[in-house]
Backbone as JSON Lines, residues from 0, in Angstrom:
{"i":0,"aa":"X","n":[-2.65,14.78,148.12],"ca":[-1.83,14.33,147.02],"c":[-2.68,13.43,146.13]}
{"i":1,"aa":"X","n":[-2.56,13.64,144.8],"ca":[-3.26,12.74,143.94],"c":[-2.17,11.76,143.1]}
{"i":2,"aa":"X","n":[-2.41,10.62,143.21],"ca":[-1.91,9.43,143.18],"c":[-2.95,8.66,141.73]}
{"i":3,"aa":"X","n":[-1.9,8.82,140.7],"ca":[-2.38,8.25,139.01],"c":[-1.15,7.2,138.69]}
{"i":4,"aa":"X","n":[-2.44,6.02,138.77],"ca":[-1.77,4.52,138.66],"c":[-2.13,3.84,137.05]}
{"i":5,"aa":"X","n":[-1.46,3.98,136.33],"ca":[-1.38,3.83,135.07],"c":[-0.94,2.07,135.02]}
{"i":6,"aa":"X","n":[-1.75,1.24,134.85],"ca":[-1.5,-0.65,135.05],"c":[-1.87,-1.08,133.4]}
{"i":7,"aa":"X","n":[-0.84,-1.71,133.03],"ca":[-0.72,-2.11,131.7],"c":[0.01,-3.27,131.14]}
{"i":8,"aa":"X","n":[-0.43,-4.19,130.77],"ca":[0.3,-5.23,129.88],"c":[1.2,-5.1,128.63]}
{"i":9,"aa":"X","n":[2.19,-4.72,128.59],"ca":[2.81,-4.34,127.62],"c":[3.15,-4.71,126.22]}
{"i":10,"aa":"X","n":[2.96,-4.59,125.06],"ca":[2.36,-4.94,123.69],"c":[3.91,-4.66,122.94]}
{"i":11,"aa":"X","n":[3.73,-4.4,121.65],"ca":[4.8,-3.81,120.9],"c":[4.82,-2.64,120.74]}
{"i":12,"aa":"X","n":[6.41,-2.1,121.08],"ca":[6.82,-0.6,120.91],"c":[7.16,-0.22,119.95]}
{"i":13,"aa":"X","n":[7.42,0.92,119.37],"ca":[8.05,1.5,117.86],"c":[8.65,2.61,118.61]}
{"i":14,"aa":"X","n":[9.25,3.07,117.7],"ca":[10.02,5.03,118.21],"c":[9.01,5.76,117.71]}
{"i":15,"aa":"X","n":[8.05,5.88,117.59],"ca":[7.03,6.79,117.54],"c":[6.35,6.34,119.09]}
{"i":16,"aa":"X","n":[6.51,5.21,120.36],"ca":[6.13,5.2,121.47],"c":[7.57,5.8,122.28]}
{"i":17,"aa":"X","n":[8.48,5.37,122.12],"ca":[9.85,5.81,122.94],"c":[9.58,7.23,122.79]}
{"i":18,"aa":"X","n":[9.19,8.39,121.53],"ca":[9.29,9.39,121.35],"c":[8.0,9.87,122.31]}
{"i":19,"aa":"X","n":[7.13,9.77,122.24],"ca":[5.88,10.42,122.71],"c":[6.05,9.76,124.68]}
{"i":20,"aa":"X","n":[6.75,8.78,124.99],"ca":[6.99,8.24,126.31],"c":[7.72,9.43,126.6]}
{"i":21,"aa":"X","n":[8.92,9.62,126.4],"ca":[9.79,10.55,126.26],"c":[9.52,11.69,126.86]}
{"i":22,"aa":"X","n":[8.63,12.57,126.01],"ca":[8.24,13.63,125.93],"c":[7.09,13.83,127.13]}
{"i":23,"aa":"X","n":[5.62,13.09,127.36],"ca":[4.83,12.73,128.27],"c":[5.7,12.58,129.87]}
{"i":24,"aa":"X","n":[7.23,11.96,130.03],"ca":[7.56,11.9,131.22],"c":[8.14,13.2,131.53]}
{"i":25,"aa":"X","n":[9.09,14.08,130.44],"ca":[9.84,14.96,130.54],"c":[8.48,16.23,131.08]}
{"i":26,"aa":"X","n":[7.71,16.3,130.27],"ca":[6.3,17.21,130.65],"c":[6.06,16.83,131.69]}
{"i":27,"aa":"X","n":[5.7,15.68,132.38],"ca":[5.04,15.69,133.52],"c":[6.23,16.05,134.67]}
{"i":28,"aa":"X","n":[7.38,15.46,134.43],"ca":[8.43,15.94,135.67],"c":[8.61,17.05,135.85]}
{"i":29,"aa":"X","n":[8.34,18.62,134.68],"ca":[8.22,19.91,134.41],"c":[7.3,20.48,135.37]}
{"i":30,"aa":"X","n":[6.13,19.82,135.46],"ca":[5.03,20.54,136.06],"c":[4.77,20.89,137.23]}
{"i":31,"aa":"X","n":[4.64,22.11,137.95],"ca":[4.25,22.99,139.45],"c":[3.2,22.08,139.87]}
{"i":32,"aa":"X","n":[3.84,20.9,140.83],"ca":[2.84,19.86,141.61],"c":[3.41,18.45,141.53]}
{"i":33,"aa":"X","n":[4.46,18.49,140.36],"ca":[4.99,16.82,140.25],"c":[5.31,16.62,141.53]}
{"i":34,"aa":"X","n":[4.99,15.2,142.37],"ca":[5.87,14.9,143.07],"c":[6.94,13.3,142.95]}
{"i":35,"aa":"X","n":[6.59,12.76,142.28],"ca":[7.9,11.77,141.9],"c":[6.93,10.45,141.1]}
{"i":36,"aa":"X","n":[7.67,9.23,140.9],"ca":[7.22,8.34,139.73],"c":[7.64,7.41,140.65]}
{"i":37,"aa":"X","n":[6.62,6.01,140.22],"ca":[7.37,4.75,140.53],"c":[6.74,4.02,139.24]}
{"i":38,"aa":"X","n":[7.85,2.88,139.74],"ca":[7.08,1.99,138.38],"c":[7.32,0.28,139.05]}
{"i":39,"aa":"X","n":[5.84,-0.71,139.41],"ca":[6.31,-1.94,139.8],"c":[5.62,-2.43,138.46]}
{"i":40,"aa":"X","n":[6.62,-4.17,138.81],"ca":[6.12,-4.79,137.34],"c":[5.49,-6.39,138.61]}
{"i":41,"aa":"X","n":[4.65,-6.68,137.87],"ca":[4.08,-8.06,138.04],"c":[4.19,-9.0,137.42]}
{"i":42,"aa":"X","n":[5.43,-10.25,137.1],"ca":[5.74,-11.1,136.08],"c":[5.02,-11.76,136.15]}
{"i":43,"aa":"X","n":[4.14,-12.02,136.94],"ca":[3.07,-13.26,136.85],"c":[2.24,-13.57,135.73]}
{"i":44,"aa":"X","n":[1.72,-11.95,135.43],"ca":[0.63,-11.42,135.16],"c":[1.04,-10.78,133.67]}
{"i":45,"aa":"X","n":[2.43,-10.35,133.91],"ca":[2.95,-9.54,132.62],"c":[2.77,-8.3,132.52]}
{"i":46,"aa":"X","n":[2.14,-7.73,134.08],"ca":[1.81,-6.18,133.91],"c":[2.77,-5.51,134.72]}
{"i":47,"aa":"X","n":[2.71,-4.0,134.47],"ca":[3.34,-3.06,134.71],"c":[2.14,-2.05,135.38]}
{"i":48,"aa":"X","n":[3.01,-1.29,136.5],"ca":[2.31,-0.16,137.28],"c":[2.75,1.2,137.18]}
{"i":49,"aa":"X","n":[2.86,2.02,136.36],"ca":[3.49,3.18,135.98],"c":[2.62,4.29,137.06]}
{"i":50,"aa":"X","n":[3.7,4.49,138.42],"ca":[2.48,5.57,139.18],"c":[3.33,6.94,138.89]}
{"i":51,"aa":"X","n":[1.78,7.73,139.0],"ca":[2.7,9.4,138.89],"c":[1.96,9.8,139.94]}
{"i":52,"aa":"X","n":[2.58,10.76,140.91],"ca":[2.3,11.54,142.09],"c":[2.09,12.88,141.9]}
{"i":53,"aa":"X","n":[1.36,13.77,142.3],"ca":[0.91,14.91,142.01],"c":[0.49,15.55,143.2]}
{"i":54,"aa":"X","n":[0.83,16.47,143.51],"ca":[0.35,17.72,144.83],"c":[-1.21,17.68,144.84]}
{"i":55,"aa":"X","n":[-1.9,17.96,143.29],"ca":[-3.11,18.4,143.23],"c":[-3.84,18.06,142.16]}
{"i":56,"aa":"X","n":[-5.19,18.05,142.14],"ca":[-6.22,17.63,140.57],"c":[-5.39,18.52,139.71]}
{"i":57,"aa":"X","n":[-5.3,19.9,139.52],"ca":[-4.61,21.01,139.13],"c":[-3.23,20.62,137.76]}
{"i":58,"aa":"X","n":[-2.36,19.8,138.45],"ca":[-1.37,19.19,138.04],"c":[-1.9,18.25,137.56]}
{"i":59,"aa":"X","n":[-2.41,17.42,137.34],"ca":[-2.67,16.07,136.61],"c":[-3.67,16.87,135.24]}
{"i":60,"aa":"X","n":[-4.57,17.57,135.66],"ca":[-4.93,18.65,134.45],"c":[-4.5,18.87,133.4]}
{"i":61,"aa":"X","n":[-2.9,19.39,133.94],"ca":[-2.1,19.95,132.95],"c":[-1.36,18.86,131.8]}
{"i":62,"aa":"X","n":[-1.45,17.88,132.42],"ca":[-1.13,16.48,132.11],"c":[-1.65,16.02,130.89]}
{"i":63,"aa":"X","n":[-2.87,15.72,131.82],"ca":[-3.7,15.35,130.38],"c":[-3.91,16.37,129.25]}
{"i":64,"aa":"X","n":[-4.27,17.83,129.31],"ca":[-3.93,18.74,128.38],"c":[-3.41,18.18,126.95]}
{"i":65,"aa":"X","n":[-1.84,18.09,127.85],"ca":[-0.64,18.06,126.84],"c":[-1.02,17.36,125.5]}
{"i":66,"aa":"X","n":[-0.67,18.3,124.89],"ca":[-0.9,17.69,123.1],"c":[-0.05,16.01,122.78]}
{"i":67,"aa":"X","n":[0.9,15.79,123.15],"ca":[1.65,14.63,123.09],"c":[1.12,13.32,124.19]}
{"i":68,"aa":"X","n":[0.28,13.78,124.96],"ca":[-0.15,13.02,126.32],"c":[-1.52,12.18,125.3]}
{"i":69,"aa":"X","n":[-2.21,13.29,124.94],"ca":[-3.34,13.49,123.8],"c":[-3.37,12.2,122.64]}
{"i":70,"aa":"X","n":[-1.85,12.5,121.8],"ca":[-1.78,11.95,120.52],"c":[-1.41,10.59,121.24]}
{"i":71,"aa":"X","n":[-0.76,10.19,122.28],"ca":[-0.69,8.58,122.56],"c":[-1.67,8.3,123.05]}
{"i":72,"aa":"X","n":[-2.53,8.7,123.41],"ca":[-4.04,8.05,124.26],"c":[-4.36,8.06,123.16]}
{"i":73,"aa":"X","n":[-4.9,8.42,121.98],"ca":[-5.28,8.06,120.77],"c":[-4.92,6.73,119.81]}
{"i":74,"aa":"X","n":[-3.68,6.83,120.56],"ca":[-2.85,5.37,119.53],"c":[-2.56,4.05,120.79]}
{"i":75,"aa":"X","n":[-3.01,4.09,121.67],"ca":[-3.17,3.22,122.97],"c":[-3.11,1.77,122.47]}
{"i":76,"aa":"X","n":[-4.03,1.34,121.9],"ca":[-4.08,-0.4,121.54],"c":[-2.51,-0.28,120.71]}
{"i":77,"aa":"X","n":[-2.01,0.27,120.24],"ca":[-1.02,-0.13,119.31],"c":[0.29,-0.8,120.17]}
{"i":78,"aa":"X","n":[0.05,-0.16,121.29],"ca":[1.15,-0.28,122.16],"c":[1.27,-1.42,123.24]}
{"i":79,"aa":"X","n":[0.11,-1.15,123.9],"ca":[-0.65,-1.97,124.87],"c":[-1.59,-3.15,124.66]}
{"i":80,"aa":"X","n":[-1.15,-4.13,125.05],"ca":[-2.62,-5.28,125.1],"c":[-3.18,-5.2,126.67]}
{"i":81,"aa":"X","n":[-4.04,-4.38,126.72],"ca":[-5.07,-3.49,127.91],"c":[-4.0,-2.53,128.91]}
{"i":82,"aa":"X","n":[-4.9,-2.07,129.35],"ca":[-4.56,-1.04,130.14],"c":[-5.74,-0.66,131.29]}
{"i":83,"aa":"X","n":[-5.5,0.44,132.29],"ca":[-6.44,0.48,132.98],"c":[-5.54,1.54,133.66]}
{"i":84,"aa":"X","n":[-6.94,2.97,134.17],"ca":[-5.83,3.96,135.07],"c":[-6.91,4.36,136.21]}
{"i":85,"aa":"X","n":[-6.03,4.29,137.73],"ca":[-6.57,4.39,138.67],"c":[-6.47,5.92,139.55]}
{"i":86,"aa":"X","n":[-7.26,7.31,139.18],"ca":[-6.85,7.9,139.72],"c":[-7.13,8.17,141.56]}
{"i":87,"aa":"X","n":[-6.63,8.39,142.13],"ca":[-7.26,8.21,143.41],"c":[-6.3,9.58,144.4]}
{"i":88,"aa":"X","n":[-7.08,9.98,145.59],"ca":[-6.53,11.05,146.5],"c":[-5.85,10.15,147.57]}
{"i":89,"aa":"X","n":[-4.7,10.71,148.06],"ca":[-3.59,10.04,149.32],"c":[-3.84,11.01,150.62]}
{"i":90,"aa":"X","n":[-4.76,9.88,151.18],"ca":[-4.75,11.03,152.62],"c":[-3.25,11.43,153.71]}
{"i":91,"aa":"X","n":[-2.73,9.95,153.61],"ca":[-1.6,9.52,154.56],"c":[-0.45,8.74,153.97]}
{"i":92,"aa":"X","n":[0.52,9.09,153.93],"ca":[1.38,7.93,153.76],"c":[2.41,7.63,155.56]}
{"i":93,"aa":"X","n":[2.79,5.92,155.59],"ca":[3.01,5.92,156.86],"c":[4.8,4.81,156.26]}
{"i":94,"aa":"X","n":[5.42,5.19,157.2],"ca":[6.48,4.03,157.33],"c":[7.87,4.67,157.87]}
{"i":95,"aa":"X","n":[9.0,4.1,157.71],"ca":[9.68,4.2,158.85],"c":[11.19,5.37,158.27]}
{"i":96,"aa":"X","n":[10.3,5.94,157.45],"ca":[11.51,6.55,157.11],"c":[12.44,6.42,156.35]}
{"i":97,"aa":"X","n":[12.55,5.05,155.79],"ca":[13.66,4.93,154.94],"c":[13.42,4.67,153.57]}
{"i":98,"aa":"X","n":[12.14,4.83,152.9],"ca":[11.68,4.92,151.88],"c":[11.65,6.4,151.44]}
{"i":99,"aa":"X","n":[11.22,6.54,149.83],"ca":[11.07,7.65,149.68],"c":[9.31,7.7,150.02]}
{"i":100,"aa":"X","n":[8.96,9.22,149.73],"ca":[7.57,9.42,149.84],"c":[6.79,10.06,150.59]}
């Protein structure tokens, strides 16, 4: 499973970000490999952890592709004061069952 940790301080939004957010989550929940979203926030710090789960490299591919995925990575500072994305492979997940995952 590939595990894309999207960590960001959050800036000012417009509806040209709600629209392209929108669209970027609806695409990725579409795709042959999604496997689910979390999102933690850190008030300390003021950041946010937007994770997306994926079966395979394959699926996250298709991701980035996307023409709308595209046009907001282009307009990034407008939104964000920093950002940072961690992609990484999940060998194991462990716990007792009553979580999702």
């Amino acid at each position: 499973m590939i595990c894309v940790q999207f960590v960001f301080k959050p800036g000012s939004y417009d509806d040209e970000f709600h629209r392209l957010d929108g669209m970027i989550d609806e695409y990725a929940r579409s795709l042959p490999g999604f496997v689910r979203t979390e999102t933690w926030h850190q008030p300390e710090q003021g950041l946010v952890n937007a994770i997306y789960y994926f079966t395979d490299q394959k699926a996250l591919a298709h991701l980035a592709k996307f023409p709308s995925h595209r046009e907001a990575k282009g307009q990034v500072h407008r939104w964000y004061d920093g950002y940072r994305i961690t992609v990484s492979e999940v060998k194991a997940t462990y716990g007792d069952g009553r979580l999702p995952g």
